[in-house]
N, C-alpha and C positions, 0 to 999 in steps of 0.2 A: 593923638600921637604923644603928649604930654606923660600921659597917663602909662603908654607905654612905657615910655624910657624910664618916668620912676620907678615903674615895677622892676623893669631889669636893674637899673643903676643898684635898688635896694636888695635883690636875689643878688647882685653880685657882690656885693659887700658885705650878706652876711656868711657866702660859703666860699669865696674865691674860684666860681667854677665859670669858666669862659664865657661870656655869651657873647653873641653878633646880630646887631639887626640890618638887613639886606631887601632889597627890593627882587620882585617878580624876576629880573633879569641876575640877580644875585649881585650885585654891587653894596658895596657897604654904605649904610647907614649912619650906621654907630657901634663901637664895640667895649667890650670890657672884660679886658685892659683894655683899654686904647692902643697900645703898642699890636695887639692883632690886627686892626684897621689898619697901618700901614707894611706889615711883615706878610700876608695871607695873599698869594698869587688871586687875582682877582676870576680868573679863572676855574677857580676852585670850588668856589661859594655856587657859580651857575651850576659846575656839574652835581654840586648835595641838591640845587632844588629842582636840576631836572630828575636826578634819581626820586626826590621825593613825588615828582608829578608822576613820573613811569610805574612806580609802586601803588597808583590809583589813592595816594592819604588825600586827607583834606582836615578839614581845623579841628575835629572832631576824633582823626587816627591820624595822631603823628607816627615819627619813624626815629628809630634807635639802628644805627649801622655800626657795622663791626669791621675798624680797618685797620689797615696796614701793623698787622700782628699783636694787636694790644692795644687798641683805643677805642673809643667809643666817641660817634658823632650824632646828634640828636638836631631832630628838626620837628619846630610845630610853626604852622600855620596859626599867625595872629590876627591880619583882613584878607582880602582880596589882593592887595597888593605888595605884604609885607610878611618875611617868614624870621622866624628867631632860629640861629642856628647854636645848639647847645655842646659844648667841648672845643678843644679835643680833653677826654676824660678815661682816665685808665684804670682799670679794678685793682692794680700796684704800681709803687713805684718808682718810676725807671730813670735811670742815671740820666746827666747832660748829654753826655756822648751817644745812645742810643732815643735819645730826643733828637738829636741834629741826623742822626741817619732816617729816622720816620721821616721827616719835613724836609729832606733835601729835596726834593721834588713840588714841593708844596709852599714852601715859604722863599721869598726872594732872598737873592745869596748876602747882599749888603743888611739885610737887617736879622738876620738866623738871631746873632746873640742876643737881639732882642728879645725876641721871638720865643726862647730860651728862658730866661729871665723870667720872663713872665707865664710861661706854661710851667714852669718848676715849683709856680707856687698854687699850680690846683689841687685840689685835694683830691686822694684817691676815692673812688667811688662803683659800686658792684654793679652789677646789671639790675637786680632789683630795686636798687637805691634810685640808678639812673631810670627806672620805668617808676619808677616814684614822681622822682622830680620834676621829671616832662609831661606826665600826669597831674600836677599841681600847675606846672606854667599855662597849660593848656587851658585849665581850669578858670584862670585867672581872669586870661583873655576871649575863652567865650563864655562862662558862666555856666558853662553847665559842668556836672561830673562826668569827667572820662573814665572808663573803665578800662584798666590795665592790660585786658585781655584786646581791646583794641588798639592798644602799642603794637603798630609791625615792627618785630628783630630781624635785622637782615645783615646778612654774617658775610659779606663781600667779601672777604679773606678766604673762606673758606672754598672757591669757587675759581681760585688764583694758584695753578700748581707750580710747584719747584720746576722752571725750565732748566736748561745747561747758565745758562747765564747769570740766574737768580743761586743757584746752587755756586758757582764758581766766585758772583762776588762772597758767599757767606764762607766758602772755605777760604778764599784770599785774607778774609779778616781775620778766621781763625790762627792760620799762617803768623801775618802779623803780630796776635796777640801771644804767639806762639805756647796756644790754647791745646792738645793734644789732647782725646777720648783716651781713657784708661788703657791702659797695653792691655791687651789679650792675656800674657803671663800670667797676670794677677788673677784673672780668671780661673782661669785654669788651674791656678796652685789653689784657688780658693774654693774650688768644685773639689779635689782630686782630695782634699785633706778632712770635709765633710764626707765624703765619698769612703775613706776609708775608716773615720772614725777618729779622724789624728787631731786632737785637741791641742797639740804642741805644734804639730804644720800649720792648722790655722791660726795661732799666735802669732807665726812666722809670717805666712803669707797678709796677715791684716796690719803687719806695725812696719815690714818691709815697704822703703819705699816704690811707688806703682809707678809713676814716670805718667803723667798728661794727668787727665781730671774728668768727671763725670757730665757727659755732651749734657749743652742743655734744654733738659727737654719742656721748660719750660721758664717764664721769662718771672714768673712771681717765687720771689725765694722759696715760700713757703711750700708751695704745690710743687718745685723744684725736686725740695725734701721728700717729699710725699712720693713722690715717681721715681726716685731713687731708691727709698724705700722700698717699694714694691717690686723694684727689678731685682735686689739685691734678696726676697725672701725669693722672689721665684727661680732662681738663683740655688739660691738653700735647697728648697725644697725638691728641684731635681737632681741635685745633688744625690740628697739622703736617698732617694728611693731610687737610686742607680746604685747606693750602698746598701739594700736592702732593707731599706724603712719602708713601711707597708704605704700606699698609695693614699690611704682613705686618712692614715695617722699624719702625714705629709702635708695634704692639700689642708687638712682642719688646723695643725697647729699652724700654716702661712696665713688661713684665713683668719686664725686670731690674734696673732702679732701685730698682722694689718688692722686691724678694730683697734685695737691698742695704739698703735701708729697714729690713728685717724684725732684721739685726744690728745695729743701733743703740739706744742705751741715754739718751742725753745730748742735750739741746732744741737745744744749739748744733749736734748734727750732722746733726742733720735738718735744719734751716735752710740750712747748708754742699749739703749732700746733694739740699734743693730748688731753691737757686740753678743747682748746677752740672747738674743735669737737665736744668730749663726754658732754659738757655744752649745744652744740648747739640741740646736738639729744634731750639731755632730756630736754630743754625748750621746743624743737617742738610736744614734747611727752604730757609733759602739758598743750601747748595752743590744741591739737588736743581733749586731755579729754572732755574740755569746750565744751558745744553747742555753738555751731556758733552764737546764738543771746544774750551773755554774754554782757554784755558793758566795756569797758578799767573799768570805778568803780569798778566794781562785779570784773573782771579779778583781780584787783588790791587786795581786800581784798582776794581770793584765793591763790594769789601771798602769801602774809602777810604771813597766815595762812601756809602752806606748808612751808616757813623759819623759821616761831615761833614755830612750833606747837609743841614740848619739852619746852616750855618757860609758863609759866605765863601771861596769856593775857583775857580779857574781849572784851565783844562785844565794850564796851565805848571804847577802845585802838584800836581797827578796826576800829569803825568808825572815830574815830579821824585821823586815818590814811589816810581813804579815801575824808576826808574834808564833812563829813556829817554829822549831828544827828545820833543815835541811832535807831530811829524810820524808818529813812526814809531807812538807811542802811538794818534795816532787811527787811523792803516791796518788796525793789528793789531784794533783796536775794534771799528771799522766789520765788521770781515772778519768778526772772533768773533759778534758781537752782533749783526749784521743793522741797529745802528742805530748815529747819530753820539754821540758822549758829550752834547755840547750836549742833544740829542732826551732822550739817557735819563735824565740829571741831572732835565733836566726834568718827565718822564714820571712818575720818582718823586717830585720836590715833590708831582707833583698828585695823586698817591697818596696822600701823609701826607694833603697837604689836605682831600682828602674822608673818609678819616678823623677829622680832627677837627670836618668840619661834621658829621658824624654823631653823635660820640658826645662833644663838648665843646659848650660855652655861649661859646667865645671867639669876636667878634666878625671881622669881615673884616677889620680893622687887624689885629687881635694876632695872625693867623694868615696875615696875609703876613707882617709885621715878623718871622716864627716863621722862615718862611722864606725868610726874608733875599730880597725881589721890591722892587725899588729904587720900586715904588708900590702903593699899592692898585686903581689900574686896569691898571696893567701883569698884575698879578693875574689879575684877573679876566677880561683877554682869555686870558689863556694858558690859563687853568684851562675856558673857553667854545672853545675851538680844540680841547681835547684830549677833553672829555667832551663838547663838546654845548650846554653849556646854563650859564647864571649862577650863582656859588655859591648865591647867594640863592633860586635856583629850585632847583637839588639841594637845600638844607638840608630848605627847603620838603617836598619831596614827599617825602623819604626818612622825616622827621618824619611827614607824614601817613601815608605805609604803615603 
């Protein structure tokens, strides 16, 4: 028994990771810290060794369990009468406050901060680290090599679904934390600007503020970022191909963003990394709009047009842009584009416009005034010539669909 307790005493002192020694019936022996031997419902310790008996281990196949949303509990058989229990150990990690919500059930309520205190200072540890380490303790105490592949992983979490109740306390907290999942809006303006190619809407819809925050879908910062990441290309990428970016250019450029993604370490470069993605899709979204026999000129005043196009601008300020005459700029226009600049300037106001009677609350002033239309009936005829019908009656029915 000597011989035990210094192995552990010295495993625990060189990594700070919990251990407990417990009897057949699960009572404590000895633990380290010490502070777990008096915080740890005694309770507790029988149900890890009856689970380890039900699992069929013995000294030879310890057990790695996966609980309560993020921790790792480890149990090897030392004699016949005596088991080490190893954790609680987490692959990241996790605040006081979501420390005291795991163990509220688990640790007695007069000693938590204890309890606390001393799980705060284990070190984080992966799954193969921890099929490492209970592969060495094992080792220890029978002498023989264990083989990795006989660690059973049992993922008791995984087996435990969202009831009403489990779901109700987690949005109560959200509540509380007065935590909100992203508005829809943001979405929406953030499809609808890739969608059409508008490099200027997505500046707008990426630097406007969104109101709540991104649910989370995972509890380790890092893979947090990583899953954020990947919602936000997939995202992108049905975006572009509901704007006419070809299918096959879509999924390759999200799956290589994502590869890209995957070597990143640092919050600022994934934000870098998300800007210049969603930039990239809705450029490819607007040079794919263009017929392919456009010329870099013509591309270039579409460019113009599509950043200005809330601005005050004449054909004379396009063409001066493109280092042309007036004259020559519309011919080349007309020829390229099938249509006159005047037509298409316009075309596109009425685009934005109907995007924001859709998915804005801004009135028919504030969304001519947006687009610079020297009235609000001037507006309105234009926007009834082109679609059909009165704003007021799009707003109308598109809200009723």
């Amino acid at each position: 028994m000597n011989d035990i307790l210094t192995v552990c005493s010295r495993m625990y002192a060189l990594l700070q990771l919990p251990l407990s020694l417990v009897d057949r019936e699960g009572r404590f022996l000895q633990s380290w810290p010490e502070a777990f031997k008096d915080s740890v419902r005694p309770e507790m310790n029988t149900l890890v060794i009856q689970d380890f008996r039900l699992q069929k281990r013995d000294a030879l196949h310890p057990l790695i369990s996966f609980i309560n949303n993020g921790f790792f509990v480890g149990v090897v058989q030392v004699d016949t009468d005596h088991y080490l229990i190893i954790g609680l150990v987490s692959p990241y990690r996790h605040s006081r406050k979501e420390l005291m919500e795991m163990c509220v059930d688990t640790v007695l309520p007069d000693r938590m901060q204890q309890y606390c205190d001393a799980a705060m200072l284990a070190p984080v540890m992966t799954l193969p680290q921890m099929r490492a380490y209970v592969a060495l303790l094992a080792q220890l105490f029978t002498g023989q090599a264990i083989e990795e592949k006989n660690i059973l992983f049992n993922d008791n979490d995984s087996r435990r679904p969202y009831s009403e109740k489990r779901l109700s306390a987690l949005q109560y907290r959200q509540r509380e934390e007065a935590d909100e999942h992203t508005k829809l809006g943001f979405e929406t303006a953030f499809r609808q600007a890739i969608r059409l190619g508008r490099s200027d809407l997505l500046l707008k819809a990426l630097t406007s503020p969104t109101g709540g925050s991104v649910g989370a879908m995972s509890l380790n910062p890092q893979r947090q970022r990583q899953y954020t990441f990947i919602s936000f290309a997939t995202l992108a990428s049905r975006a572009a191909m509901e704007g006419g970016l070809a299918e096959e250019t879509a999924f390759l450029l999200s799956d290589l963003y994502c590869q890209r993604m995957d070597l990143l370490t640092e919050p600022s470069e994934f934000e870098r990394l998300s800007l210049g993605m969603a930039m990239d899709f809705c450029e490819k979204v607007a040079n794919s709009r263009f017929p392919e026999q456009v010329t870099p000129t013509v591309r270039k005043a579409l460019n113009y047009i599509s950043v200005h196009l809330h601005e005050p601008f004449g054909v004379e300020d396009l063409a001066e842009h493109c280092s042309l005459c007036r004259r020559s700029l519309s011919l080349r226009f007309k020829k390229e584009m099938g249509i006159g600049i005047v037509d298409y300037v316009q075309r596109e106001k009425i685009a934005e416009a109907r995007f924001l009677l859709e998915h804005t609350e801004l009135g028919l002033p504030e969304i001519s005034s947006h687009l610079n239309y020297s009235s609000q009936s001037y507006f309105t005829a234009q926007f009834k010539k082109i679609v059909g019908e009165t704003p007021e009656r799009y707003r109308s029915r598109r809200q009723n669909r």
